[in-house]
N, C-alpha and C positions, 0 to 999 in steps of 0.2 A: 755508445756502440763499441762491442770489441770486436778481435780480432783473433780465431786461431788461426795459424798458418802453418801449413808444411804436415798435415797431418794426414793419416793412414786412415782410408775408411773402408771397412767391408762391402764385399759386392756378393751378387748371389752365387758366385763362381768360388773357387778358392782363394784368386787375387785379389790386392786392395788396389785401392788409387786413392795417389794424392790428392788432396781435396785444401780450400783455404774455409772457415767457415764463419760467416759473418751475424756477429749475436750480439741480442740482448737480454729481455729476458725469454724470448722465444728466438728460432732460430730465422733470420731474416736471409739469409743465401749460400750458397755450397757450389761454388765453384771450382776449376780446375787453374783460375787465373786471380791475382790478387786484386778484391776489386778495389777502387777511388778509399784511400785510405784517410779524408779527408773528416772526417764525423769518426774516424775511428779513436779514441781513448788509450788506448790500450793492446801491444800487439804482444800473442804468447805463439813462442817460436816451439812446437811440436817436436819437432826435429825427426819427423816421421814414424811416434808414439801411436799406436792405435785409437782412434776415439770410437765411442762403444756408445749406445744408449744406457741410461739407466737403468738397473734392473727393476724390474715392476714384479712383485710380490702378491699373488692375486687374495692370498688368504692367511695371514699371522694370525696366532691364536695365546693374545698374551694380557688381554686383560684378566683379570682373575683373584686379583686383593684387592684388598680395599684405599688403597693410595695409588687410581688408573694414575695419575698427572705423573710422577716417579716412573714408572712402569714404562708408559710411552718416550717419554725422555732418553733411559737410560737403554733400552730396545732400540727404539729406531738413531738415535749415535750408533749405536753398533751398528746396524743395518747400513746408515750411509758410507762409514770406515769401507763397508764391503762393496760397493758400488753399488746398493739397492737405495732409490731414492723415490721409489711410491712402493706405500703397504696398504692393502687393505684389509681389514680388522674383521675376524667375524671371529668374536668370543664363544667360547664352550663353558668357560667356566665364571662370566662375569657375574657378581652375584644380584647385578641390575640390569640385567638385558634391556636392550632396545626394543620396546614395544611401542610409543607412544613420540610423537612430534618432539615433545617438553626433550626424554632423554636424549632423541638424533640429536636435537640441537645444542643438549649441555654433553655431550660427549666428542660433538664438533668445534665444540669451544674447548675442551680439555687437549684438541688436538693441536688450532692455534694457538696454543699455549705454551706446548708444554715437546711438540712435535720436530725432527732435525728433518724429517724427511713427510712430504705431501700424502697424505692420508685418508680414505675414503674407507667407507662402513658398509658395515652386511646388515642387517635389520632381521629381528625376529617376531614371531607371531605368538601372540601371548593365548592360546587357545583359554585359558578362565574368562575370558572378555566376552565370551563366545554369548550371542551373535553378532557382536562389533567386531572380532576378533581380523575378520577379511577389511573389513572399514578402514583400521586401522594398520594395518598392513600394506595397504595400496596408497597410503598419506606418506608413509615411508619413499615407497617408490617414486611418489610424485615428488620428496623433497630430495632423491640426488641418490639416494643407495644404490648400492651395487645391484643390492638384489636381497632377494629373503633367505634366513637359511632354518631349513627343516631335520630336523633331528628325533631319529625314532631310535631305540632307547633314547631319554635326555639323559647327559653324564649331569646337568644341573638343577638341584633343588628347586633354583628359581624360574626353573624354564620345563612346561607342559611339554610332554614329549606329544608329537602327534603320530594317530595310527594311521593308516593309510587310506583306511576310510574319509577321516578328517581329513588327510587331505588330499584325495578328489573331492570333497569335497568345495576345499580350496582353488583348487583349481578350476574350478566350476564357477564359483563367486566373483573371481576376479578373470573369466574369461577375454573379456573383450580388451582387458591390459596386457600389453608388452611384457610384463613382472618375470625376470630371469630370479631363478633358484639353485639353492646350495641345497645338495642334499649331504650326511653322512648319518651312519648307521647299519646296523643289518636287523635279519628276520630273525626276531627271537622265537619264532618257532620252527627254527630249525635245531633248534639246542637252547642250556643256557648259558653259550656267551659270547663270541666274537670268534670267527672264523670267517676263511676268503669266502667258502663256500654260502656263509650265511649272508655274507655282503653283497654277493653276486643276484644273492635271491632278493632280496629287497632293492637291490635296484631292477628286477624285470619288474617285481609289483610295483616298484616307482614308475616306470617304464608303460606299463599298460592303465596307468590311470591320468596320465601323464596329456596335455590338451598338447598345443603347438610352440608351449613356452620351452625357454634356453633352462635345462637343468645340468648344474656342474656339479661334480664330485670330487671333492677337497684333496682326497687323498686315495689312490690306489695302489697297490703292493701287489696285486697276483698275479700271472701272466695269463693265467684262462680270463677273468674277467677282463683284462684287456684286451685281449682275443674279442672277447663277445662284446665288449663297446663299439670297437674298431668297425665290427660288422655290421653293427645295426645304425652307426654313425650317419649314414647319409637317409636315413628314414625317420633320425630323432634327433633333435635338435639337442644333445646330450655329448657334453666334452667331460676333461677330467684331469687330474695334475698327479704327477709323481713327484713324492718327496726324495730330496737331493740327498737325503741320509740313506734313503735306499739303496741309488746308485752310488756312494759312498762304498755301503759296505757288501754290494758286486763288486766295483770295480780296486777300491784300496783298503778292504777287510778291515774297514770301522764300523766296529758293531756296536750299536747303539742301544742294542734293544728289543728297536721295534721288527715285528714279524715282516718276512716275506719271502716269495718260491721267486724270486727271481734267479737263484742258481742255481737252478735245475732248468731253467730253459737263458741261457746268457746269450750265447751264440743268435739265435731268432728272435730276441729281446734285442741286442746289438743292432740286429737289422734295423726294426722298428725306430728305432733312434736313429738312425744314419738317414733313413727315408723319411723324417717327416712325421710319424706315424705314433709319436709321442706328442700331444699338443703343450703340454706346459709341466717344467721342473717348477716345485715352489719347496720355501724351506720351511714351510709347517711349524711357525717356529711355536714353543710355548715357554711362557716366565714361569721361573720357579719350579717351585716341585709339583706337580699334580697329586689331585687327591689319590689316595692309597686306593678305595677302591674302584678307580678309572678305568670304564673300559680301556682294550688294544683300539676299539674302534676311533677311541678320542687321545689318542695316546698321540704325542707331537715331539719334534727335534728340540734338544739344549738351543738356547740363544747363545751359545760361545761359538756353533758355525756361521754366525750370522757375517763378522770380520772376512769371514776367507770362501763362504760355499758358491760365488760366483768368480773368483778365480780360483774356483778347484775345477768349477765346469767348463770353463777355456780351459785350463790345462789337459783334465784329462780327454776333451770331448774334440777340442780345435787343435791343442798342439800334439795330444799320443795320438789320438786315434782318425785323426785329419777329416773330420767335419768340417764344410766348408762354415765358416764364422757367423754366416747370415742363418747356417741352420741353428746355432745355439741363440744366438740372441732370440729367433721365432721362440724357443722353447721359456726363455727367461725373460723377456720382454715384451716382444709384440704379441703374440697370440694370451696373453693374462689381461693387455692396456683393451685388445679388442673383445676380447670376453666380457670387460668390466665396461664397455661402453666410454672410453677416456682414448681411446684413439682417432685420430694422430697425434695428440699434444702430447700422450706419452707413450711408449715402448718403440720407437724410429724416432730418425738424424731426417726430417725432411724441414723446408723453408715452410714457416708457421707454427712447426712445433716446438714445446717447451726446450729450451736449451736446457735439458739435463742430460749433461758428459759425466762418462767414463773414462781419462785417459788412464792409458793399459798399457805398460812395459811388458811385452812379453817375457823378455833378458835379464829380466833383475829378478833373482829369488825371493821369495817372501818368508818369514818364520812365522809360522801360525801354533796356536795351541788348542789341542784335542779338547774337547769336553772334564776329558778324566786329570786333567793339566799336563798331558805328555806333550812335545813338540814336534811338528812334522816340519816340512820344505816344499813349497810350491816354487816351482818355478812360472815368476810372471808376479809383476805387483801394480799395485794403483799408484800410480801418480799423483793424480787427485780427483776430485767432484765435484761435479757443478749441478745447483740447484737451482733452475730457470733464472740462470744466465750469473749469479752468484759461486763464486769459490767457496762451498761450503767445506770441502776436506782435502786436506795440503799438511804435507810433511806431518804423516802420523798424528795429525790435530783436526779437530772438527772446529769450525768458528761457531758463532752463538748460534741456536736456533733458530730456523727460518721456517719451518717446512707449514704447510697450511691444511685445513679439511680439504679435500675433493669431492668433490660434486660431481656423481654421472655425466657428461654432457651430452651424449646421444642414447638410445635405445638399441639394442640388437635386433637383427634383422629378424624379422619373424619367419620362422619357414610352415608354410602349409601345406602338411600332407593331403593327400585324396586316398592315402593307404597309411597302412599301422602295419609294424614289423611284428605285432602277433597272430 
């Protein structure tokens, strides 16, 4: 059993309170007094450092060669360097998608292998199977996935894009299952090629075909389609995640690349973010270079933000622009661990959940480097990381790999409408 002591924990207000915290590899008690230090090993004195959960990663998108083991490795080190200590994996360009039992499993051993940080998967539907295609989709779900992810165009050769017909009738098949879904893409007949406008329209026809299941959307950039999520939110059981490179280059003009109208509405975007009204930042990340001709739909963040894009989001979100702490973490932690059905063990600091710490110097600069190798300065650095109840990152160093697959533990709540927002 250890011990932190003297440490800074977020409340839903702007204030912290001291807290002692007693762990091992889950967290066994959070007091405001030091308890019976008598079974304690180990006491690490805070000195009134912030502890933070883990950041939880709802969707990396980095498999995509042919050496995953490398890949995983050399990504998620990065990733724990930055405080993110669960990712889950829903590849666009793997050239062996997840269809079948066999791959969940050897790709859940490529992760106890080879993984720094706890790892759970998105599973896909191999429509040439078709009519097993649903069969096999639901063996997924039942072995621990996050969920399925649907992609109309496919950016990959080895993965049947499905129409929307397919899938309602998917959704039809697998009615009576809990089965949460990823959707990206847009309406290729709106044009031919990726705009907000065409993304917007494929998700209302994902929307009206759509049963009572949880469908998330990977990545959104427009403020009108957020607009029209937000609205129809409490009628459809439908969230969605902004990429932290978006807010990036609104708020510190790092431009990446990727599209978005976010500055043209900043001010009422601002709002959204200060109330709540954003459910999840994710760093979208992807390895290497994508294929040349890659959709913008499938287009994702360099893995060199991976070290620094959760203390860019305390700094710019809790220390400039004074969100209370409890609101960022919702956006980077808890609301991706309860999408993904892995909460409480991860995204919250509560007794039973996994000890995976953040401690966070607000006070000490960090030197980070841009994608392009320019260098910036955040002010506020990691200390270090713990990975259920292990010191995995201390003084600029990650110790060996520990990080393991994750396994869903619970299902999302199901909500059942009596009305449809069409």
């Amino acid at each position: 059993m250890k011990l932190l002591a003297n440490a800074a924990l977020p409340t839903s207000s702007t204030a912290l309170k001291k807290v002692n915290v007693l762990f091992d590899e889950t967290i066994q008690r959070i007091s405001a007094d030091i308890p019976n230090t008598e079974d304690v090993s180990e006491v690490i004195d805070l000195g009134g450092k912030i502890l933070l959960p883990g950041g939880v990663d709802a969707h990396s998108h980095i498999i995509a060669e042919k050496d995953p083991g490398k890949i995983l490795a050399r990504v998620s080190k990065a990733a724990l360097s930055g405080g993110w200590t669960t990712l889950v994996e829903l590849s666009y360009f793997n050239p062996q998608p997840i269809f079948t039992s066999a791959d969940f499993k050897h790709m859940a051993g490529l992760i106890d292998a080879n993984s720094y940080v706890d790892m759970g998967l998105w599973g896909n539907v191999n429509m040439a199977d078709y009519p097993y295609h649903a069969e096999a989709a639901l063996e997924l779900w039942n072995l621990g996935a996050a969920g399925l992810a649907l992609m109309n165009p496919s950016p990959n050769p080895a993965l049947v894009a499905l129409s929307f017909s397919e899938i309602m009738d998917l959704f039809m098949e697998i009615y009576e299952s809990d089965t949460a879904f990823a959707f990206q893409g847009y309406d290729q007949e709106q044009g031919t090629g990726f705009s907000f406008e065409a993304q917007s329209a494929a998700i209302k026809k994902l929307l009206r075909r759509m049963q009572e299941n949880p469908i998330h959307i990977p990545r959104i950039a427009s403020y009108p389609t957020i607009e029209f999520i937000n609205s129809i939110s409490k009628r459809s059981d439908i969230s969605f995640s902004m990429c932290l490179a978006d807010l990036m280059k609104l708020f510190s003009k790092l431009d990446l690349g990727m599209p978005t109208d976010l500055v043209d509405y900043e001010e009422i975007f601002f709002d959204l973010l200060r109330t709540n009204k954003i459910y999840m930042l994710s760093n979208n990340v992807e390895s290497g270079a994508q294929p040349a001709d890659c959709s913008e739909a499938f287009r994702g963040a360099p893995e060199q933000l991976l070290p620094w894009s959760y203390l860019w989001a305390l700094e710019e979100l809790w220390a400039k622009r004074k969100f209370p702490l409890a609101t960022v973490i919702k956006m980077t932690s808890e609301n991706a661990a309860k999408r993904l059905g892995i909460y409480p063990a991860k995204g919250c600091l509560e007794a039973g959940s996994d000890a995976d710490f953040v401690i966070y110097d607000p006070h000490k600069p960090t030197q980070c480097k841009n994608p392009d190798g320019s260098s910036r300065q955040i002010m506020g650095s990691i200390d270090s990381v713990y990975l259920r109840g292990r010191k995995a990152f201390s003084g600029g160093k990650a110790a060996t790999a520990a990080g393991s697959f994750l396994k869903r533990s619970t299902n999302p709540k199901r909500r059942h409408n009596s009305t449809t927002w069409i």
